[in-house]
matplotlib code that plots the C-alpha trace (Angstrom):
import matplotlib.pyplot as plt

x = [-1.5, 1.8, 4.1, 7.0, 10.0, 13.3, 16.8, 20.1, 22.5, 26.0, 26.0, 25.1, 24.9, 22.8, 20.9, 20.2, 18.8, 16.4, 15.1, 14.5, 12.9, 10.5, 9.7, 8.5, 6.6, 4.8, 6.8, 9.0, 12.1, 14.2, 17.9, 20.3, 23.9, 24.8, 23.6, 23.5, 21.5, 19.3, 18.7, 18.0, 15.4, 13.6, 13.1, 11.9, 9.8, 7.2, 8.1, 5.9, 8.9, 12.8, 15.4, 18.6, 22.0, 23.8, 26.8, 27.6, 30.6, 29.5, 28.0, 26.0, 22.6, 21.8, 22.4, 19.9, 17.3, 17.6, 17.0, 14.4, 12.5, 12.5, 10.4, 8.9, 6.8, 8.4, 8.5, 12.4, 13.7, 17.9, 20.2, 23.6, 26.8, 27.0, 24.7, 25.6, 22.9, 24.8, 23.7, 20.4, 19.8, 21.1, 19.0, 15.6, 16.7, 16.8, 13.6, 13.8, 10.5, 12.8, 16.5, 17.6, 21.4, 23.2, 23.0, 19.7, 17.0, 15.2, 12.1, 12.0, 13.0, 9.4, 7.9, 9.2, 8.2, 4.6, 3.9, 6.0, 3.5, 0.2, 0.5, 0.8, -1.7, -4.0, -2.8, -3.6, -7.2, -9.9, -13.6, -16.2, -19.3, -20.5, -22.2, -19.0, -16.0, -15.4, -11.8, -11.4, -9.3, -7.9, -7.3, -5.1, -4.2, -2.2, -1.6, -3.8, -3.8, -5.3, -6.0, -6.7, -4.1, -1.6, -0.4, 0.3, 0.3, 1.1, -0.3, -1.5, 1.8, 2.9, 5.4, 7.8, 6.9, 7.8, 4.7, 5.6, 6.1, 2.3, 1.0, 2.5, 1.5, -2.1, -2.2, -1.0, -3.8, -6.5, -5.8, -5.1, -4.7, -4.2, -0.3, 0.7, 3.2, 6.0, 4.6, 0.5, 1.7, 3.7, 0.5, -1.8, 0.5, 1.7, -0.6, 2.8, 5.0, 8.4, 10.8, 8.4, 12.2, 14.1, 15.0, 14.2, 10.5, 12.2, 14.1, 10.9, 9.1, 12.0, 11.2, 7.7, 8.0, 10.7, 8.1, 5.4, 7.1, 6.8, 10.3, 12.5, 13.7, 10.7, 7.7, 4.3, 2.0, 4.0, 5.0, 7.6, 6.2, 9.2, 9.1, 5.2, 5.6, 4.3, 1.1, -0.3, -1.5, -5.0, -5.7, -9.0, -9.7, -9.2, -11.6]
y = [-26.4, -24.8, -22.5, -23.5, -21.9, -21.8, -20.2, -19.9, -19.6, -21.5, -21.1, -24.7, -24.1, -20.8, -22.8, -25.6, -23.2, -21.6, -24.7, -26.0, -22.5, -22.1, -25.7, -26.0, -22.7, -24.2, -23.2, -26.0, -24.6, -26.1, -25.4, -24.8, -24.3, -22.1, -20.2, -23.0, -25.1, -22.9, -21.5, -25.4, -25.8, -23.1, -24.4, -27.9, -26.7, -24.3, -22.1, -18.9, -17.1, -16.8, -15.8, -15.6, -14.7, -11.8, -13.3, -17.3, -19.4, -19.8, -16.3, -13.2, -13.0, -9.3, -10.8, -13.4, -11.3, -8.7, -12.1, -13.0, -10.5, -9.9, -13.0, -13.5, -12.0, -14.6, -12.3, -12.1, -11.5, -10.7, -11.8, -10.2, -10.4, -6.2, -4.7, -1.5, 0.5, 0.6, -3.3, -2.7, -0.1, -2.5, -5.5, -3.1, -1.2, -4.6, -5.9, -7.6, -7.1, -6.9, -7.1, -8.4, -7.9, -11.0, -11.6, -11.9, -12.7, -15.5, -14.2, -10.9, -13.6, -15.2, -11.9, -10.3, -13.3, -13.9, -10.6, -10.9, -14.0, -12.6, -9.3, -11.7, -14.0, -10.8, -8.6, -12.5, -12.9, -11.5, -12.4, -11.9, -14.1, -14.9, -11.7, -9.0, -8.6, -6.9, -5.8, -2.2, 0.3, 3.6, 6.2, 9.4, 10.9, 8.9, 6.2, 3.7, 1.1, -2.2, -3.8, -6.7, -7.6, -6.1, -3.8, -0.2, 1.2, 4.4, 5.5, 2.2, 0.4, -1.4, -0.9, -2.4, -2.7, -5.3, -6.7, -4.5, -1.3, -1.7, -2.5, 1.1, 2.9, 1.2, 2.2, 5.9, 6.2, 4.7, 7.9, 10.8, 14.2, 12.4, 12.5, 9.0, 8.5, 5.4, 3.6, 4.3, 3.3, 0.3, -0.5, -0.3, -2.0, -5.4, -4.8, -4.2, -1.2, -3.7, -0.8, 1.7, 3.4, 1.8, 4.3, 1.0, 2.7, 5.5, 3.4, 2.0, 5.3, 6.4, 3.0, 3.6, 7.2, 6.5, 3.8, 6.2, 9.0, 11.2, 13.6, 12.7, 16.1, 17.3, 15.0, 15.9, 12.7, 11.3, 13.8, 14.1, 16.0, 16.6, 15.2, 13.5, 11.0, 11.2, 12.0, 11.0, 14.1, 14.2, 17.4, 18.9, 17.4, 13.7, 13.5]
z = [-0.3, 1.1, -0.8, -2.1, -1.5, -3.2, -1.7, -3.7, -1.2, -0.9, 2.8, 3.5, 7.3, 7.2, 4.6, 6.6, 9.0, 7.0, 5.4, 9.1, 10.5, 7.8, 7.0, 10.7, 9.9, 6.8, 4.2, 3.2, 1.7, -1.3, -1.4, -4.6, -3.7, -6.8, -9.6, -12.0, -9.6, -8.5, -12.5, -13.4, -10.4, -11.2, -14.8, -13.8, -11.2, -10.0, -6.8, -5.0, -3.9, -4.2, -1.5, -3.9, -1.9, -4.1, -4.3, -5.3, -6.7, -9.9, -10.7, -9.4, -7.8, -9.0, -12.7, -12.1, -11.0, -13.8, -15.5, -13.8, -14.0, -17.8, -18.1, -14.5, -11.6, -9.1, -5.3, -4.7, -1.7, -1.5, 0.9, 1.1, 3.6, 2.8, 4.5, 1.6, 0.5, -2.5, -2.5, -1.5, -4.2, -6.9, -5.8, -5.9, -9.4, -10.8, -9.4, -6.3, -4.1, -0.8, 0.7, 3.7, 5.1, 7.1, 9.4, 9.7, 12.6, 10.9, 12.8, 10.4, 7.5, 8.0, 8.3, 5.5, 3.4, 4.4, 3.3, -0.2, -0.2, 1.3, -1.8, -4.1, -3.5, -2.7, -6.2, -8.0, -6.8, -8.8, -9.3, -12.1, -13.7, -16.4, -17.5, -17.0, -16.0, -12.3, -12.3, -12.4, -14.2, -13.0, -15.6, -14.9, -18.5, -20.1, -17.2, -16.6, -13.7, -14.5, -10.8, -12.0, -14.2, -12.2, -15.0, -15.4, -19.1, -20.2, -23.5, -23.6, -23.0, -20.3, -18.1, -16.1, -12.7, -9.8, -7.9, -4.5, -7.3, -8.7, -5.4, -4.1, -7.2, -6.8, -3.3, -4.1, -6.8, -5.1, -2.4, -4.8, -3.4, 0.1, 1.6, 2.5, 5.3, 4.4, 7.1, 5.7, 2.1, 3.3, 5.4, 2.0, -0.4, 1.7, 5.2, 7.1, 7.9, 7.8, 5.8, 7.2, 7.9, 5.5, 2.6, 0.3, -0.3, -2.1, -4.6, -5.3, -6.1, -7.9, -10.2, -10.5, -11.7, -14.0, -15.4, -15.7, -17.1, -14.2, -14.4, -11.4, -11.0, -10.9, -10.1, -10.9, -10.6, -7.4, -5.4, -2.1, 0.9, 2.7, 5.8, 5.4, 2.8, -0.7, -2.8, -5.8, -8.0, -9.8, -11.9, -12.5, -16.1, -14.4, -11.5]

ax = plt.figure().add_subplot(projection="3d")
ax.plot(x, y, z, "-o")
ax.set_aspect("equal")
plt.show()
């Protein structure tokens, strides 16, 4: 069965082009021309990924995602005339899995989506019998990462974390004391390096440690190597 796509854009014309490009690619694409629309489709019906423009006539597409993601693990993906990383920032602070300027090659469109929908549909499947229960839980302290359900806790609560954020944290803590390059990490969490160069990565970090309680100013689980990428910190008493 194909994914079903749904894009929040007013852009009629741009629209109509990405409903053609990536229907003839197997994902058929359903189009809402405002906010309202687009909040009223989702309702109704079922969808495996959003591409939400920022800006609309009848609202903002940064509010709906904050909104979104209170209640929903849908993949996001942000469309925005600004090119800003002020924009870009926003969109991934507020939990949008990826970000993508106009104009846009629709080519990199495709790309970017297939692997918002190949991590989820990978992060989703899990297996198990009848006699146990084969998902597997990484404990570091207080955090804990829950591969199977796709859940971070700390202390035993869990945090909030987009799908691309746990999938990056995962990744980092299945290689502790090992220094991941952006383009490795990318590589691990979604099988592509796509923002292998985009500072977008960092954002997301930045999330994940806020999440985890890991000081920003002075990081000790995830830690920058200047120049090399990150690594994700094990101490003695957790091996």
């Amino acid at each position: 069965m194909s994914e079903r796509l749904l894009m929040i854009d007013d852009d009629a014309s741009l629209a109509a082009m990405v409903a053609e490009y990536l229907g003839g690619r197997g994902l058929p694409v359903t189009v809402a021309p405002t906010l309202g629309d687009g909040e009223r489709m989702l309702r109704e019906s079922h969808y495996d990924a959003l591409i939400l423009d920022a800006m609309l006539p009848d609202g903002d597409g940064f509010e709906l995602c904050r909104r979104l993601r209170e209640r929903s693990s849908l993949p996001i993906l942000m469309l925005t005339a600004r090119g800003e990383d002020v924009d870009r920032i926003v969109g991934l602070e507020l939990g949008a899995d990826d970000y993508l300027p106009k104009p846009f090659n629709p080519r990199e469109l495709l790309a970017r989506l297939r692997a918002l929908l190949r991590r989820t549909q990978s992060n989703g499947h899990t297996s198990g019998n009848a006699h146990g229960d084969t998902r597997r839980v990484l404990r570091f302290g207080r955090l804990e990462i829950d591969e199977a359900a796709l859940e971070a806790r700390v202390d035993g609560q869990a945090v909030a974390l987009t799908s691309h954020q746990f999938a990056l944290l995962l990744a980092l803590a299945t290689h502790p004391g090992r220094v991941l390059s952006r383009e490795a990490l990318l590589e691990l969490a979604r099988g592509d390096a796509l923002e292998a160069f985009d500072r977008s990565i960092d954002v997301h970090i930045s999330r994940i440690r806020a999440a985890i309680g890991d000081d920003a100013k002075n990081p000790r689980r995830i830690v920058t190597v200047r120049g090399a990428g990150y690594v994700f910190a094990q101490r003695q008493d957790e091996q």
